[in-house]
C-alpha positions as CSV (number, residue, x, y, z in Angstrom):
1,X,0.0,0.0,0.0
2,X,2.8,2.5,0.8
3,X,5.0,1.7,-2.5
4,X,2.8,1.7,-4.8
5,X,5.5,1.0,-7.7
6,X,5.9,-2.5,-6.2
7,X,4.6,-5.4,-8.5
8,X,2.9,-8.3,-6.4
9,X,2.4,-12.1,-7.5
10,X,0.1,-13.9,-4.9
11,X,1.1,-17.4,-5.2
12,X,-0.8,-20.9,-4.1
13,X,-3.4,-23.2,-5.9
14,X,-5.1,-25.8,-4.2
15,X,-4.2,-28.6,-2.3
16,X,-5.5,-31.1,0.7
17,X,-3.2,-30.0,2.9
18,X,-3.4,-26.3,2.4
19,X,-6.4,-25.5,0.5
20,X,-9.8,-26.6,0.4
21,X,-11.8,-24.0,-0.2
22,X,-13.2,-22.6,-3.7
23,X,-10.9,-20.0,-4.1
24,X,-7.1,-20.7,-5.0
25,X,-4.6,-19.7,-2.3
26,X,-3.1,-16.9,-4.0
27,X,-7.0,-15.4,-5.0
28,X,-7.5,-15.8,-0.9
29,X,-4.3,-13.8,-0.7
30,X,-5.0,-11.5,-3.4
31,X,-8.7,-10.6,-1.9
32,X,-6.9,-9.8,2.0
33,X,-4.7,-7.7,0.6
34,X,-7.4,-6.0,-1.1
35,X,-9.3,-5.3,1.5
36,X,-6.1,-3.5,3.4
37,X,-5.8,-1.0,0.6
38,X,-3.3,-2.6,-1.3
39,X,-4.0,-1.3,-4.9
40,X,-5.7,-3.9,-7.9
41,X,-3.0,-2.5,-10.3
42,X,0.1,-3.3,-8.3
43,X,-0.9,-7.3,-8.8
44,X,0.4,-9.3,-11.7
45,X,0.0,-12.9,-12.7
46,X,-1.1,-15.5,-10.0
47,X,1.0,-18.8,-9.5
48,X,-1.5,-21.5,-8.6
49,X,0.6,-24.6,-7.8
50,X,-0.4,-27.8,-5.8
51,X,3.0,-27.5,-3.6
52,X,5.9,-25.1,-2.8
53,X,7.9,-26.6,-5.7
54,X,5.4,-25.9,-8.2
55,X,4.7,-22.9,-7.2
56,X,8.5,-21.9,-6.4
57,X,9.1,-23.4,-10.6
58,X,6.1,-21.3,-11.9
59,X,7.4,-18.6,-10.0
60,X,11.0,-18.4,-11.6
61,X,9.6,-18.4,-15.0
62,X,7.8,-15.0,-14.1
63,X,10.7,-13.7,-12.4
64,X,12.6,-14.5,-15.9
65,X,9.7,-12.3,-17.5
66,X,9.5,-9.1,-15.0
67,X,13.2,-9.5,-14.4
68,X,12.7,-7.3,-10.8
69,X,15.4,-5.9,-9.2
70,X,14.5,-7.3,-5.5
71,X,11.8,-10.0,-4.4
72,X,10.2,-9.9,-1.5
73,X,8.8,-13.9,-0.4
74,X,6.2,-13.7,2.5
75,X,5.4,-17.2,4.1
76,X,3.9,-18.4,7.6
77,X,6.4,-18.2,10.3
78,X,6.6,-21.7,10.9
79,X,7.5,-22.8,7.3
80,X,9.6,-19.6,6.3
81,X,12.9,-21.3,7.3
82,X,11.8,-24.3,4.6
83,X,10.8,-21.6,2.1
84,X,13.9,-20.3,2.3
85,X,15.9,-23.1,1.3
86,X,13.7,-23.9,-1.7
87,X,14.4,-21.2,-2.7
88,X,18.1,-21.5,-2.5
89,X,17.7,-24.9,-3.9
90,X,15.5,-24.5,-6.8
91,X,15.6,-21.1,-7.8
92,X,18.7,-19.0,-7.2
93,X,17.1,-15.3,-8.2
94,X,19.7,-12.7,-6.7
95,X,17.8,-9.8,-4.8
96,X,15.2,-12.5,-2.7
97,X,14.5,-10.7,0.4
98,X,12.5,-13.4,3.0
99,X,9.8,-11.8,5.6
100,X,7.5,-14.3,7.8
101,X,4.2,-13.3,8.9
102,X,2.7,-14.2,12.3
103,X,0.7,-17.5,12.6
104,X,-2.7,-17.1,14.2
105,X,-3.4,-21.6,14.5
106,X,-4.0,-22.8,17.9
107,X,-0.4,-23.6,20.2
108,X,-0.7,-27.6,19.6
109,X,-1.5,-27.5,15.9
110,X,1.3,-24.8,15.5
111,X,3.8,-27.6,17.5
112,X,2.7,-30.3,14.7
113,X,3.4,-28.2,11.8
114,X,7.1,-26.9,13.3
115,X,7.7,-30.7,13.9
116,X,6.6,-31.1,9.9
117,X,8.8,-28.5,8.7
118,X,11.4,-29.4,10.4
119,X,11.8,-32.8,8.7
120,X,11.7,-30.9,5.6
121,X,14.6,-28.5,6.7
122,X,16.5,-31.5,7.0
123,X,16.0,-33.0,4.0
124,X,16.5,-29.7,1.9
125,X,19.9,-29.1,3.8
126,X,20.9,-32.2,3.4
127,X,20.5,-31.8,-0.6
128,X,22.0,-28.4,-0.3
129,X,25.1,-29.7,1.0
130,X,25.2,-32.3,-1.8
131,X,25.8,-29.9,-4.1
């Protein structure tokens, strides 16, 4: 809302895991930001895959096509860490800037999903250092 030059892609499909509603993830995104006065022209193409890899994949092809000179990748606090390292593994775009927003799930479910991401993080720094 404050820098209004700034180019937005929501990203996020559908998935059992993440998404079962009728809207894609990034439309749900798109819609919240909306409705806090971010602008409808500073949004560009959605990425709607069924995973992180998908959508991270999708998402380099764009950033091959708007080229920008820093990207800004907002994820739950819980999996930002795993985001992160995708990133690093899968698409290497210089200028990635990483910020996490705030979880609002309930203390035990928020406990399950660290433990998740945390086998994750293991496996993605364990291909990391296999390069």
């Amino acid at each position: 809302k404050n820098n209004p030059s700034y180019q937005i892609l929501c990203s996020g499909g559908f998935g059992e895991h993440f998404n079962r509603s009728d809207y894609p993830h990034a439309q749900l995104m798109q819609n919240f930001l909306l409705e806090q006065g971010v602008s409808y022209e500073s949004f560009i193409e959605f990425v709607q895959g069924e995973s992180l890899l998908e959508d991270i994949q999708l998402t380099k092809r764009l950033l091959s096509k708007y080229l920008p000179d820093v990207v800004v990748v907002i994820s739950s606090d819980y999996q930002i860490e795993r985001v992160r390292l995708s990133f690093e593994l899968y698409c290497q775009y210089p200028g990635i800037i990483f910020i996490e927003a705030k979880s609002s799930i309930f203390e035990e479910e928020l406990e399950r999903l660290k433990r998740q991401e945390a086998q994750g993080i293991n496996r993605l720094r364990i291909m990391l250092n296999a390069r």
